[in-house]
FIKOLZA-1660 file (N, C-alpha, C; in steps of 0.1 Angstrom, whole numbers, plus 5000, padded with zeros to 4 digits):
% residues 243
   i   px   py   pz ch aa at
   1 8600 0886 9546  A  X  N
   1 8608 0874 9545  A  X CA
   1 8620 0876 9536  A  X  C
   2 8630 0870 9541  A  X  N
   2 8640 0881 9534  A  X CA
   2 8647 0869 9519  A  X  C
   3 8649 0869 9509  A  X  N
   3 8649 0863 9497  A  X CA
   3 8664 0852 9502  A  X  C
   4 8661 0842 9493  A  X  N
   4 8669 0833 9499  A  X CA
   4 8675 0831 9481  A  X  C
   5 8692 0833 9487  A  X  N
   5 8700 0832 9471  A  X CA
   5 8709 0821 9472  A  X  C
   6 8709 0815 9462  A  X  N
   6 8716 0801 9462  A  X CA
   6 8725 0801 9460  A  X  C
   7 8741 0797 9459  A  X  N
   7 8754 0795 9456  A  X CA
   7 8753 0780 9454  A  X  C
   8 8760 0779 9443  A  X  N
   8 8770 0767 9441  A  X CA
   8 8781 0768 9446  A  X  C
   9 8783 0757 9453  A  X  N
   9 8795 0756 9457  A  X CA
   9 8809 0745 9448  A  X  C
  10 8819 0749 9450  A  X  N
  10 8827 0751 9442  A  X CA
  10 8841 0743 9451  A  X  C
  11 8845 0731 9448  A  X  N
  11 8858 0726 9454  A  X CA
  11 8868 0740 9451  A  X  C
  12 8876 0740 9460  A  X  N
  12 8885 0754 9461  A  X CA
  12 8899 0751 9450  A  X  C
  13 8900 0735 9452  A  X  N
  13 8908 0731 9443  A  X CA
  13 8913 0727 9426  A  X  C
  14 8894 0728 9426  A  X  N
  14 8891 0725 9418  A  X CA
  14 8895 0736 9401  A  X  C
  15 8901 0728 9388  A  X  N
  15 8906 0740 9381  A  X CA
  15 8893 0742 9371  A  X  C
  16 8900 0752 9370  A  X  N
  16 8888 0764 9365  A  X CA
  16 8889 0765 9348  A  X  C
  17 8880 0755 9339  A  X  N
  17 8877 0755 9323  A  X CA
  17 8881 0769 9322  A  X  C
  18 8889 0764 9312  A  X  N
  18 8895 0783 9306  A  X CA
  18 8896 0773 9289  A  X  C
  19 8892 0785 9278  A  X  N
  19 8894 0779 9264  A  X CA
  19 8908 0783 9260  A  X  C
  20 8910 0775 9251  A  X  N
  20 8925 0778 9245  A  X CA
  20 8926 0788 9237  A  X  C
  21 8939 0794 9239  A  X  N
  21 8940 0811 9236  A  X CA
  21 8951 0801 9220  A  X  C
  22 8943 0811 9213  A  X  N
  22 8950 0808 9198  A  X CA
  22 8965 0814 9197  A  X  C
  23 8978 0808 9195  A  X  N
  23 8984 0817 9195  A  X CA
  23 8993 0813 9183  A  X  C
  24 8998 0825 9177  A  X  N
  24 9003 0824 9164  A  X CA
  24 9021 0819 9160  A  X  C
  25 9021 0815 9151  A  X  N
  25 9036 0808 9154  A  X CA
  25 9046 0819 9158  A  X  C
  26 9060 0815 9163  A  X  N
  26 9068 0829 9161  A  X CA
  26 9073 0828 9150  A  X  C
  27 9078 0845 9148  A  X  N
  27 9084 0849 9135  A  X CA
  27 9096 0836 9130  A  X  C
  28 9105 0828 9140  A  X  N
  28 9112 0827 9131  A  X CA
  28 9107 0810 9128  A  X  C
  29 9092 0808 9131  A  X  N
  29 9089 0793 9129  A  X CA
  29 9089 0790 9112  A  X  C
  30 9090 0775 9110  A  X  N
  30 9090 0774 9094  A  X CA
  30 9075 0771 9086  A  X  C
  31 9076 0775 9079  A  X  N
  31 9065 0776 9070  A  X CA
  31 9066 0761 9058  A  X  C
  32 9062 0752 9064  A  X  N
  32 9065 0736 9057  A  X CA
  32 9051 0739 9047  A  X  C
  33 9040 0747 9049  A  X  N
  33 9034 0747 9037  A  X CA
  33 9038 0752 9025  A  X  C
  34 9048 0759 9021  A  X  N
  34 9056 0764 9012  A  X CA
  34 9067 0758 9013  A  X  C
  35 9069 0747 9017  A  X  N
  35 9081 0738 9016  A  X CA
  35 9090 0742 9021  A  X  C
  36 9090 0754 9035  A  X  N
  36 9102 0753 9040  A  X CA
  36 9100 0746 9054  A  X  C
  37 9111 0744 9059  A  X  N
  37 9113 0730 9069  A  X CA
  37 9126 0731 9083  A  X  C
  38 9129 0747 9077  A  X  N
  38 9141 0754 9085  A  X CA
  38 9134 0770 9093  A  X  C
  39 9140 0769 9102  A  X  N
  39 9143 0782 9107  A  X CA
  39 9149 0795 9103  A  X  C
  40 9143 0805 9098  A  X  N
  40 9151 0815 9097  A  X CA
  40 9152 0831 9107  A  X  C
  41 9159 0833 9105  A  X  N
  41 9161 0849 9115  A  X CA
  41 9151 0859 9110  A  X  C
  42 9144 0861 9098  A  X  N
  42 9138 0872 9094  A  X CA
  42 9128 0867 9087  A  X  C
  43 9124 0859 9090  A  X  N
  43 9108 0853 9086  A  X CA
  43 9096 0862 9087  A  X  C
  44 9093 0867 9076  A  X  N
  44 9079 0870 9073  A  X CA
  44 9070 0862 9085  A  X  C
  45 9060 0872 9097  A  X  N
  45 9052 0867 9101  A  X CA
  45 9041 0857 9092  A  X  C
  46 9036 0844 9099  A  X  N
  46 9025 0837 9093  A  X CA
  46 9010 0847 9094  A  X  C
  47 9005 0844 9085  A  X  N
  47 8987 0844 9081  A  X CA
  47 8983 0840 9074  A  X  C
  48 8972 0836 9088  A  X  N
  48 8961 0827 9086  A  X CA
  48 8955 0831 9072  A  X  C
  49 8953 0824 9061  A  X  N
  49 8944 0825 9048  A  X CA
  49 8934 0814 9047  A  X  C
  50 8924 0814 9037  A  X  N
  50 8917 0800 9029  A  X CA
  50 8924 0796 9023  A  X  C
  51 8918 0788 9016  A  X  N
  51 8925 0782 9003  A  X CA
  51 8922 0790 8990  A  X  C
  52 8935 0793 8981  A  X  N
  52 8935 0800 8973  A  X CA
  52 8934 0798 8964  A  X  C
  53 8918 0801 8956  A  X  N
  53 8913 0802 8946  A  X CA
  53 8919 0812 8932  A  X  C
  54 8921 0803 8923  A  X  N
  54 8923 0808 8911  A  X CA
  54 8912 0812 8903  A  X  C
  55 8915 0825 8893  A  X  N
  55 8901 0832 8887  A  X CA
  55 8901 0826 8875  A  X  C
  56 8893 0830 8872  A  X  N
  56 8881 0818 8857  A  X CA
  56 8888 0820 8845  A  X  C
  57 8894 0812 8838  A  X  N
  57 8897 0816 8826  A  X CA
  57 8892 0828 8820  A  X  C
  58 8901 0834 8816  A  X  N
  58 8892 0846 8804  A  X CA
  58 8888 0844 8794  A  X  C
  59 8875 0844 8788  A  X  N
  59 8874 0837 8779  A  X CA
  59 8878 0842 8762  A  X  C
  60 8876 0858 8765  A  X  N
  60 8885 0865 8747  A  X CA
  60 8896 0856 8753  A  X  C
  61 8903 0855 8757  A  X  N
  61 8918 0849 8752  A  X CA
  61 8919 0837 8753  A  X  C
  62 8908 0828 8753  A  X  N
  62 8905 0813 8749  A  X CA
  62 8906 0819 8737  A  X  C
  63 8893 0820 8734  A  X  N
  63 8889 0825 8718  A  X CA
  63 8898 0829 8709  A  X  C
  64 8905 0836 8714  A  X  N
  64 8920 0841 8706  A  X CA
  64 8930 0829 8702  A  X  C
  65 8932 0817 8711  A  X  N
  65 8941 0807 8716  A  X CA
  65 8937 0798 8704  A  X  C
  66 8925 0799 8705  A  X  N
  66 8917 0786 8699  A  X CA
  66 8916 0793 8687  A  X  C
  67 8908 0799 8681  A  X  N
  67 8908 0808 8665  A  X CA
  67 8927 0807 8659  A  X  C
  68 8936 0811 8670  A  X  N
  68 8950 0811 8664  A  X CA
  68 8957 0806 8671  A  X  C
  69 8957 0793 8667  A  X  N
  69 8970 0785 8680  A  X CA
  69 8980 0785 8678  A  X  C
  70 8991 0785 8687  A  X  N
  70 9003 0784 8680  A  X CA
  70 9010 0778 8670  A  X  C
  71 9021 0786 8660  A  X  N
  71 9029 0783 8654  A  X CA
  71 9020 0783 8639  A  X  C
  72 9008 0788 8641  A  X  N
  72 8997 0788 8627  A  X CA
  72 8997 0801 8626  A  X  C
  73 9001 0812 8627  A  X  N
  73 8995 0825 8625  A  X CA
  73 9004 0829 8611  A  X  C
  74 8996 0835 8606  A  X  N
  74 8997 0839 8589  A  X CA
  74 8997 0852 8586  A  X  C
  75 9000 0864 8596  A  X  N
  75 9002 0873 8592  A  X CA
  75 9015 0877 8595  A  X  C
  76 9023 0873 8595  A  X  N
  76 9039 0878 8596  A  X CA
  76 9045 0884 8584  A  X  C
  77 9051 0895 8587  A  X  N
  77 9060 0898 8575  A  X CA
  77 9071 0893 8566  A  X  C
  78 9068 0889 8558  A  X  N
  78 9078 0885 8544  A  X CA
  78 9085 0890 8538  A  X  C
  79 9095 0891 8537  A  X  N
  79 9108 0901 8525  A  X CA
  79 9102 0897 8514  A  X  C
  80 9099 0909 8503  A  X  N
  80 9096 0906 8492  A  X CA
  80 9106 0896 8485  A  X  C
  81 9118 0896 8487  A  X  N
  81 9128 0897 8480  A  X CA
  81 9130 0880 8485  A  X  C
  82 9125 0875 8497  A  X  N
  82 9129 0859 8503  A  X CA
  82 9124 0847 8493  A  X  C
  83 9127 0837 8494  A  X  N
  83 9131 0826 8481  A  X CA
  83 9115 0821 8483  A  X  C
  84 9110 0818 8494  A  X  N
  84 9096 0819 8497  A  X CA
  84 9085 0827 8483  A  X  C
  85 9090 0837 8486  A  X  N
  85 9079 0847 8479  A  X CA
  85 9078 0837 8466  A  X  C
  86 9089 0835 8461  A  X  N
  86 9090 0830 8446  A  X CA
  86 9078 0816 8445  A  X  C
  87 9079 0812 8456  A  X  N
  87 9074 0797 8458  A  X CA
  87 9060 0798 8457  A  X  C
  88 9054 0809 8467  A  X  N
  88 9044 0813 8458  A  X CA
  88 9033 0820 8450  A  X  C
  89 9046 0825 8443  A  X  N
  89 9042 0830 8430  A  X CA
  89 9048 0820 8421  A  X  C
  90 9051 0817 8425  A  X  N
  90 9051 0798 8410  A  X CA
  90 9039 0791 8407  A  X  C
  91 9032 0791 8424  A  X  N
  91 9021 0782 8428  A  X CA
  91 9009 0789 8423  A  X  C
  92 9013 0805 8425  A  X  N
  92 8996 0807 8418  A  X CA
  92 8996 0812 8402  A  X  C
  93 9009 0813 8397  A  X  N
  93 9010 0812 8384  A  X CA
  93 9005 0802 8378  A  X  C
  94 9009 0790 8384  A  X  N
  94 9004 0779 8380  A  X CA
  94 8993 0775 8374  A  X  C
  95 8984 0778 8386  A  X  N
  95 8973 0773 8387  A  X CA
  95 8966 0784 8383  A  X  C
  96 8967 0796 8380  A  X  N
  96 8959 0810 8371  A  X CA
  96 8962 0805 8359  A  X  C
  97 8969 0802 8355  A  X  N
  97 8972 0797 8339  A  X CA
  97 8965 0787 8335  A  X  C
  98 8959 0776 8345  A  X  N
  98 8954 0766 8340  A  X CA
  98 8940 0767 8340  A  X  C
  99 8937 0776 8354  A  X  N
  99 8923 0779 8351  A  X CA
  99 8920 0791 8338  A  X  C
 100 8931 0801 8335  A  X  N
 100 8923 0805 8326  A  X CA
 100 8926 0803 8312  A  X  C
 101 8932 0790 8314  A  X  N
 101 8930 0785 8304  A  X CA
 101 8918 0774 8298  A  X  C
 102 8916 0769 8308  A  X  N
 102 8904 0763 8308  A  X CA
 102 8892 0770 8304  A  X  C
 103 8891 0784 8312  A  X  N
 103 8877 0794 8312  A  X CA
 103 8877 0796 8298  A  X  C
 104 8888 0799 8289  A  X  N
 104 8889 0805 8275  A  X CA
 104 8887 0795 8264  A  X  C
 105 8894 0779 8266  A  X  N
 105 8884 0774 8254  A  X CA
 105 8870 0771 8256  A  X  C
 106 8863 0771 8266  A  X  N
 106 8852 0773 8273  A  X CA
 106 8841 0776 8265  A  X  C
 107 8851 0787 8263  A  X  N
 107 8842 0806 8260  A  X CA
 107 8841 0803 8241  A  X  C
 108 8856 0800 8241  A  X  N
 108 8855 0796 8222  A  X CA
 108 8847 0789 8215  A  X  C
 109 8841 0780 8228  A  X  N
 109 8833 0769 8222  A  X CA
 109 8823 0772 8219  A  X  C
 110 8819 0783 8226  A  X  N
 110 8802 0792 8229  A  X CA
 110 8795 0780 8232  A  X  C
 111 8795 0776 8243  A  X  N
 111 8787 0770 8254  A  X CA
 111 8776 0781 8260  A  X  C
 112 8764 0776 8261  A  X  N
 112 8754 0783 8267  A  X CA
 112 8758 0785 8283  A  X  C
 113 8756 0793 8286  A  X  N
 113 8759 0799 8302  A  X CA
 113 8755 0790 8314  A  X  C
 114 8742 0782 8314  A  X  N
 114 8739 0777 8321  A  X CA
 114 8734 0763 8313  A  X  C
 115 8742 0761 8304  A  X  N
 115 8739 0750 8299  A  X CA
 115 8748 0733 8308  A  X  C
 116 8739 0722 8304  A  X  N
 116 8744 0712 8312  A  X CA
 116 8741 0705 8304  A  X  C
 117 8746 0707 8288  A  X  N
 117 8746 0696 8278  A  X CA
 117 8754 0683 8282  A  X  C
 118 8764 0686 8289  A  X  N
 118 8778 0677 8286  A  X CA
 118 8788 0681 8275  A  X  C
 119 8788 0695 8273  A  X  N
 119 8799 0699 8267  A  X CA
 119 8811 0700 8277  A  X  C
 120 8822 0694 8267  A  X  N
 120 8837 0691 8278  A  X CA
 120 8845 0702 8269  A  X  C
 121 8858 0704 8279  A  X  N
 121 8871 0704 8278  A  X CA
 121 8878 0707 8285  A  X  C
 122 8891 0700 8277  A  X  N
 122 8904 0695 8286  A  X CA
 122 8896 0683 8296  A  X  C
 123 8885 0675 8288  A  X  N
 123 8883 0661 8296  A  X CA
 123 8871 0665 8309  A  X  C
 124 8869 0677 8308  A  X  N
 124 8861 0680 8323  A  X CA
 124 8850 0689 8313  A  X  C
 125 8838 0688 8324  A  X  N
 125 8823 0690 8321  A  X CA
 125 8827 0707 8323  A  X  C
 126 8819 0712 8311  A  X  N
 126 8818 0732 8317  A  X CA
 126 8810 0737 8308  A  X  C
 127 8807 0751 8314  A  X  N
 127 8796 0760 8307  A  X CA
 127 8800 0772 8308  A  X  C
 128 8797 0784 8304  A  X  N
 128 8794 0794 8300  A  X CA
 128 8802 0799 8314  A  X  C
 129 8793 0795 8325  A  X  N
 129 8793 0800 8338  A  X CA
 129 8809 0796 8345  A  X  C
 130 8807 0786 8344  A  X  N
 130 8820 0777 8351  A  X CA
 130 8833 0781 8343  A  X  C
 131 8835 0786 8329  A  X  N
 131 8843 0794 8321  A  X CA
 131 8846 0806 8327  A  X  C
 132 8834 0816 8328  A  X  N
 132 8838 0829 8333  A  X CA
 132 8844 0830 8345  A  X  C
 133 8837 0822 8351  A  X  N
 133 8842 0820 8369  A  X CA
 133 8860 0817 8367  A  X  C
 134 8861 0806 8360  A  X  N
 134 8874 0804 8362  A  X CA
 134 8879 0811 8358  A  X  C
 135 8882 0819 8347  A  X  N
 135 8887 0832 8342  A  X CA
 135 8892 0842 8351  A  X  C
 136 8878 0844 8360  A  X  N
 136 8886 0854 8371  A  X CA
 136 8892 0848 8383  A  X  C
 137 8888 0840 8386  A  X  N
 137 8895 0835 8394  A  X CA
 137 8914 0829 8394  A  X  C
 138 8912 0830 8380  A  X  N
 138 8927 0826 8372  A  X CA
 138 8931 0841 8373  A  X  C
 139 8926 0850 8369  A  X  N
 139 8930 0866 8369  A  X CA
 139 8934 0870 8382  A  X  C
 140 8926 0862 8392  A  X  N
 140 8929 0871 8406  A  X CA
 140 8942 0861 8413  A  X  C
 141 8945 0846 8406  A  X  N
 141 8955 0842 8410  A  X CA
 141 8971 0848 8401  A  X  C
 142 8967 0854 8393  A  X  N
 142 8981 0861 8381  A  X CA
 142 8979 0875 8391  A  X  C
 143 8969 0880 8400  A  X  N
 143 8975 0895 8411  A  X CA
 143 8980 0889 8420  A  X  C
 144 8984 0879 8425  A  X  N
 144 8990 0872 8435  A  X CA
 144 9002 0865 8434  A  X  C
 145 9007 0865 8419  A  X  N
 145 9018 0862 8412  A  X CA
 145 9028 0877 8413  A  X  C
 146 9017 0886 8407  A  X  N
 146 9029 0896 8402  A  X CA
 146 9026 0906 8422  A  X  C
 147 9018 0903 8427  A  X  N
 147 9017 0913 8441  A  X CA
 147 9029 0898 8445  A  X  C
 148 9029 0889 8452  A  X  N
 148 9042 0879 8460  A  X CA
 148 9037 0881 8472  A  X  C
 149 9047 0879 8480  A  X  N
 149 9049 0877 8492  A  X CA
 149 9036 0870 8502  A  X  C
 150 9031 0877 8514  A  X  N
 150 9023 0874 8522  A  X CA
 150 9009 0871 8512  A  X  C
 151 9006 0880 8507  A  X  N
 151 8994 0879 8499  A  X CA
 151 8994 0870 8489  A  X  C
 152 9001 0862 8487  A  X  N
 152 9005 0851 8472  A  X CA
 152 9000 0844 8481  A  X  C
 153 9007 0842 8492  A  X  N
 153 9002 0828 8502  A  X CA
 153 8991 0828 8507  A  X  C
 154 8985 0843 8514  A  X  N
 154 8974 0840 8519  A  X CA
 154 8962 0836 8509  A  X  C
 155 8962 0844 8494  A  X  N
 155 8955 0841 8487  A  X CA
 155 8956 0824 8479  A  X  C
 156 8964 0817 8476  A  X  N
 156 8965 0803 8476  A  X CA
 156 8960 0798 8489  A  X  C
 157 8962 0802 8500  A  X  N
 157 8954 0792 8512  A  X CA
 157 8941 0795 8510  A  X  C
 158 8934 0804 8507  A  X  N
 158 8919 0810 8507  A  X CA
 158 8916 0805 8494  A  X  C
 159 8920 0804 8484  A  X  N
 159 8914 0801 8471  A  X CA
 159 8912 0783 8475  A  X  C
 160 8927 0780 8479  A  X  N
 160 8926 0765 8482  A  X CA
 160 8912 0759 8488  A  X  C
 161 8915 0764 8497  A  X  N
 161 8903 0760 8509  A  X CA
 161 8888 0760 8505  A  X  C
 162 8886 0770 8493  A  X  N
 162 8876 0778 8484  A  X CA
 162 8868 0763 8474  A  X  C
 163 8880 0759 8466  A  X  N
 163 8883 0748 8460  A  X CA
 163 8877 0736 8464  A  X  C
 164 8881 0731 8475  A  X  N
 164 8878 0721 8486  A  X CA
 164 8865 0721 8494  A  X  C
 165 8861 0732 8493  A  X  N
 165 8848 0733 8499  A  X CA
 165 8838 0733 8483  A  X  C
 166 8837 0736 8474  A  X  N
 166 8835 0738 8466  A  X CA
 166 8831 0725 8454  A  X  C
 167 8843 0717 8455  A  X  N
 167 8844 0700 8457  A  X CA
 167 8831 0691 8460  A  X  C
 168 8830 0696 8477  A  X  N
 168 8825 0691 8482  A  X CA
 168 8806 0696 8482  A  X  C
 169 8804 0709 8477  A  X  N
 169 8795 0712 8475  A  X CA
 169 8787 0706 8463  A  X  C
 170 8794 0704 8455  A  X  N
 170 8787 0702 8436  A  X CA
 170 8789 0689 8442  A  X  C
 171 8795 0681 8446  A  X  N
 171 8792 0666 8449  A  X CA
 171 8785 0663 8452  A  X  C
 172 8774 0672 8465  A  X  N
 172 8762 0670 8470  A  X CA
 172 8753 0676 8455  A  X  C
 173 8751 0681 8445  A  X  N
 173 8745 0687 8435  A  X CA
 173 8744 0683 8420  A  X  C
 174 8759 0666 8427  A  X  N
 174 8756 0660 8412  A  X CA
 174 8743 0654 8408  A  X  C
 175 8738 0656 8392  A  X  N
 175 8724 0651 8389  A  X CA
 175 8713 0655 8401  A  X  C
 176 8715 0670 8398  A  X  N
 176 8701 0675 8405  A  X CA
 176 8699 0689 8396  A  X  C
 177 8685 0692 8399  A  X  N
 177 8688 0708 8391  A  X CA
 177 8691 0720 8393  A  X  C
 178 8700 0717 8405  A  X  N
 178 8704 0733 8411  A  X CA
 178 8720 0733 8405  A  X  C
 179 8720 0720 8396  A  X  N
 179 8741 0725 8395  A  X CA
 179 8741 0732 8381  A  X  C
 180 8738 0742 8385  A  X  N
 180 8745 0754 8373  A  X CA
 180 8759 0753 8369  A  X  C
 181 8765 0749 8376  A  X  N
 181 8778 0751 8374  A  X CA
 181 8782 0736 8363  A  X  C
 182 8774 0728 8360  A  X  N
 182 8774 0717 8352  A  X CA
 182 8785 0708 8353  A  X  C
 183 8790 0708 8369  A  X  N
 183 8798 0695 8374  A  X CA
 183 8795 0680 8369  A  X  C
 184 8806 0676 8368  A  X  N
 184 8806 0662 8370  A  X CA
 184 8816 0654 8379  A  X  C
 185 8817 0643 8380  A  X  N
 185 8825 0636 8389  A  X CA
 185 8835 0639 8389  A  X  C
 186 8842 0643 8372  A  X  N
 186 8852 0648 8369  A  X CA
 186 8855 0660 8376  A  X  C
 187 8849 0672 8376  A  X  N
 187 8849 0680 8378  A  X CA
 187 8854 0683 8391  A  X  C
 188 8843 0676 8404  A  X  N
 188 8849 0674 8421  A  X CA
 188 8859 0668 8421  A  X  C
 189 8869 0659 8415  A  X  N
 189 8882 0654 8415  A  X CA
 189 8894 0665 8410  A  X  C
 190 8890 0674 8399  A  X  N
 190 8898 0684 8394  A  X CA
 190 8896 0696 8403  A  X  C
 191 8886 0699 8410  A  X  N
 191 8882 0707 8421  A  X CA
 191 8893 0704 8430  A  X  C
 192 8892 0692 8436  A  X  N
 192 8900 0687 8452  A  X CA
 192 8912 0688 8443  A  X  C
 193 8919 0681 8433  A  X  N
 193 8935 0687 8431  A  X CA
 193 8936 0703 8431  A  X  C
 194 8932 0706 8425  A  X  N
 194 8937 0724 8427  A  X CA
 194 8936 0728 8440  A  X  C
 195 8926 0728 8447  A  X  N
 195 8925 0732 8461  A  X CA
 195 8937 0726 8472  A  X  C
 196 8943 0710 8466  A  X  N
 196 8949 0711 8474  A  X CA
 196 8962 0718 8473  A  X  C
 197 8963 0714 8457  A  X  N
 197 8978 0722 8453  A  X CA
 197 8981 0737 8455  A  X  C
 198 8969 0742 8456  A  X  N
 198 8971 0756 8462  A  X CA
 198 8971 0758 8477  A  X  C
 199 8965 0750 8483  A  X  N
 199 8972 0750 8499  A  X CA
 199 8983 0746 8503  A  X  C
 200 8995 0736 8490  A  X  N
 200 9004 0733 8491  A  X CA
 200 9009 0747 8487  A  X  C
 201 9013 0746 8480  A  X  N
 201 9016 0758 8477  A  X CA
 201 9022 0776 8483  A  X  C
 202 9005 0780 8493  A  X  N
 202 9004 0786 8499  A  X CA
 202 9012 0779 8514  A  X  C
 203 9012 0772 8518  A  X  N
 203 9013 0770 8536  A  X CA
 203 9029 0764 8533  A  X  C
 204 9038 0762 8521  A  X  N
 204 9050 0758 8517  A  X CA
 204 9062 0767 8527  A  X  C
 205 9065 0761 8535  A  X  N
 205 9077 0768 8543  A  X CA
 205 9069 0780 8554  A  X  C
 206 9055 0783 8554  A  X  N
 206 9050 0790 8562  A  X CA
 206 9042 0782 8577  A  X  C
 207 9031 0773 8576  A  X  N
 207 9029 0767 8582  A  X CA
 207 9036 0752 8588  A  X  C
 208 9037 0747 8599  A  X  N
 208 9045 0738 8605  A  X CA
 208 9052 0739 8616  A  X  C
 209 9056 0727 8623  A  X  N
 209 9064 0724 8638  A  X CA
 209 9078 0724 8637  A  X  C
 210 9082 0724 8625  A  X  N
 210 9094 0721 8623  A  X CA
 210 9103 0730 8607  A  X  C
 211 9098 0738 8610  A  X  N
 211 9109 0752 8606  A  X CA
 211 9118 0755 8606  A  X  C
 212 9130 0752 8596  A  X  N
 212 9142 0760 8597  A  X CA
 212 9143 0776 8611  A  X  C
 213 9154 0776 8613  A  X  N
 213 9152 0787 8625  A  X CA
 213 9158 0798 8617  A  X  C
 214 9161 0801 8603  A  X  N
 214 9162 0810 8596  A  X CA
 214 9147 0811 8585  A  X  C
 215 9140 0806 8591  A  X  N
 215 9130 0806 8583  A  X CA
 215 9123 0822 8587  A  X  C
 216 9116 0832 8578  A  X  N
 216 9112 0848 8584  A  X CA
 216 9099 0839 8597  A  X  C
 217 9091 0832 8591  A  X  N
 217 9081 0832 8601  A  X CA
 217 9082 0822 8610  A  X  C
 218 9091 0816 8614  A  X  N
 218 9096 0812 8627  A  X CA
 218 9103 0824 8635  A  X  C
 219 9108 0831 8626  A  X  N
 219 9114 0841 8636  A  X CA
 219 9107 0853 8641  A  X  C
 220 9095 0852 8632  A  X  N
 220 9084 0866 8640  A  X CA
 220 9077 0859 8650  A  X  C
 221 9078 0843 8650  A  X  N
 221 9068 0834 8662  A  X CA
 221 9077 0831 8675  A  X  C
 222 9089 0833 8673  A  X  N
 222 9098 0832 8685  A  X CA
 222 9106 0845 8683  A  X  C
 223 9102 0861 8683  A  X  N
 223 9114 0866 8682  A  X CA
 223 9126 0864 8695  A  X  C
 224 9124 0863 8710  A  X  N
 224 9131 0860 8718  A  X CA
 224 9143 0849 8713  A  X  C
 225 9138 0836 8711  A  X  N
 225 9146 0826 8705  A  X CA
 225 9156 0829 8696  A  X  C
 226 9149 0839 8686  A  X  N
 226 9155 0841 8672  A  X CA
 226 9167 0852 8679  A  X  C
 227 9165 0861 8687  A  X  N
 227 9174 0872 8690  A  X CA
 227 9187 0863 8697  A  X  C
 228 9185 0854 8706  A  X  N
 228 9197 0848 8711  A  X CA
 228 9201 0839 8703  A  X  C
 229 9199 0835 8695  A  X  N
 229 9210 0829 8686  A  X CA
 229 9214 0836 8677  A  X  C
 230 9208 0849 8673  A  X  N
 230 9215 0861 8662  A  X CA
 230 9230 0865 8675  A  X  C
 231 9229 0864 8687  A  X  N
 231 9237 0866 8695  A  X CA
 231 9245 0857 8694  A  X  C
 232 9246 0844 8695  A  X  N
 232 9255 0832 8699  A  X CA
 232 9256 0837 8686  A  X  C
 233 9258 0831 8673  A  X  N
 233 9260 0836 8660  A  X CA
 233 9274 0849 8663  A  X  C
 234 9271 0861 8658  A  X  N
 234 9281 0869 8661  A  X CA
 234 9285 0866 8675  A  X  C
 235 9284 0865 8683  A  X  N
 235 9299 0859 8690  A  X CA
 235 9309 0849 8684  A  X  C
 236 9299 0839 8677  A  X  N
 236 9309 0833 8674  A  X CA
 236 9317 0832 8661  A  X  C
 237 9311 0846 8660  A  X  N
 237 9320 0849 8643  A  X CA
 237 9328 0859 8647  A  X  C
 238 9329 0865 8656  A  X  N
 238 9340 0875 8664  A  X CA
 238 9352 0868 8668  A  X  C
 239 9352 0851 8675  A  X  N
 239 9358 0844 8684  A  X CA
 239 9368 0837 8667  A  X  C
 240 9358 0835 8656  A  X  N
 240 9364 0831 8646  A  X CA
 240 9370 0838 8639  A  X  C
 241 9371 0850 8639  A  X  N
 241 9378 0863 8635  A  X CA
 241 9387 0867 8647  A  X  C
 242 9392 0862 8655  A  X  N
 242 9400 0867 8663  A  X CA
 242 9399 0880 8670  A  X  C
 243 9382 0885 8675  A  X  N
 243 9385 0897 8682  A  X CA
 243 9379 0895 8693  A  X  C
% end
């Protein structure tokens, strides 16, 4: 028996499903995703892409960003010789003189070291301890006088800061028996002045938004800025000299 095969049959006229053939723009079509909206003669062929993903923040140069943000950085170079330097070494003259002055009649008094009698002077609570302390600390602001420049200031910002934290520590220690240091109320109020007047001091014409543009450390934070106007500048002392 011989196998019997089936056909569909098929109107002859009938059109024939074909899929659509992808086809790509011509070279000179315009590319309105990049905002062009014209025709050109030499158009870069189109391709097809995704959407374009941007990669992850780096995070050391957060960390960098954030630890030193702009217009705060503190290690630029200083002319020994700039009006700055003097400013401070005024500020930690200052304040070395007063602490070791303080540390020395202290010492004359012969206060017991860790005593917390309520022996005063110059109006403030001190001992043995709090005398010697200040002494060096007065000594290491008189190396910061006669060294100047960067190191005057950075050491007034660090002693400041030192100060102010320090303040705030014997405050939490008044009338308890861990303050060796034989603070009184007096004492965290004369703390927070010096601390701050040595961050004044220190951050004086260095730190801020609003910097003379002949200031040295605006000009190591913008050298670009700083170079074109050292430009405009002599030009215009050329044009004022007639050459």
């Amino acid at each position: 028996m011989a196998a019997h095969t089936s056909h569909t049959s098929r109107a002859p006229d009938a059109p024939r499903a074909t899929a659509p053939r992808a086809t790509a723009p011509p070279a000179t079509a315009p590319h309105a995703a990049y905002g062009c909206h014209e025709a050109h003669e030499n158009y870069a062929p189109y391709v097809a892409h995704g959407p374009i993903e941007l990669p992850a923040p780096h995070v050391p140069y957060l960390v960098r960003r954030i630890a030193r943000p702009v217009n705060t950085q503190l290690d630029e170079h200083l002319p020994t010789d700039h009006k700055l330097s003097q400013v401070y070494r005024v500020g930690a003259g200052l304040m070395g003189l007063l602490l070791v002055a303080f540390g020395i009649l202290g010492l004359i008094d012969r206060i017991g070291f860790f005593d917390t009698g309520g022996a005063t002077v110059l109006a403030l609570n001190t001992n043995g301890a709090l005398s010697v302390l200040s002494i060096c600390i007065g000594l290491l602001l008189f190396a910061g006088m006669v060294i100047g420049g960067n190191f005057a200031s950075t050491l007034n910002i660090v002693l400041g800061l030192a100060f102010i934290a320090s303040g705030f520590v014997n405050l939490a220690l008044l009338d308890t028996g861990v303050n060796f240091l034989a603070f009184k109320i007096q004492n965290v109020l004369f703390s927070f002045v010096v601390g701050v007047m040595l961050m004044w001091f220190g951050m004086y014409g260095r730190v801020g938004s609003a910097l003379p543009h002949d200031n040295p450390y605006w000009r190591a934070r913008n050298p670009e800025q700083a170079a074109r106007e050292d430009r405009a500048a002599a030009a215009a002392a050329r044009l004022s000299h007639g050459f």
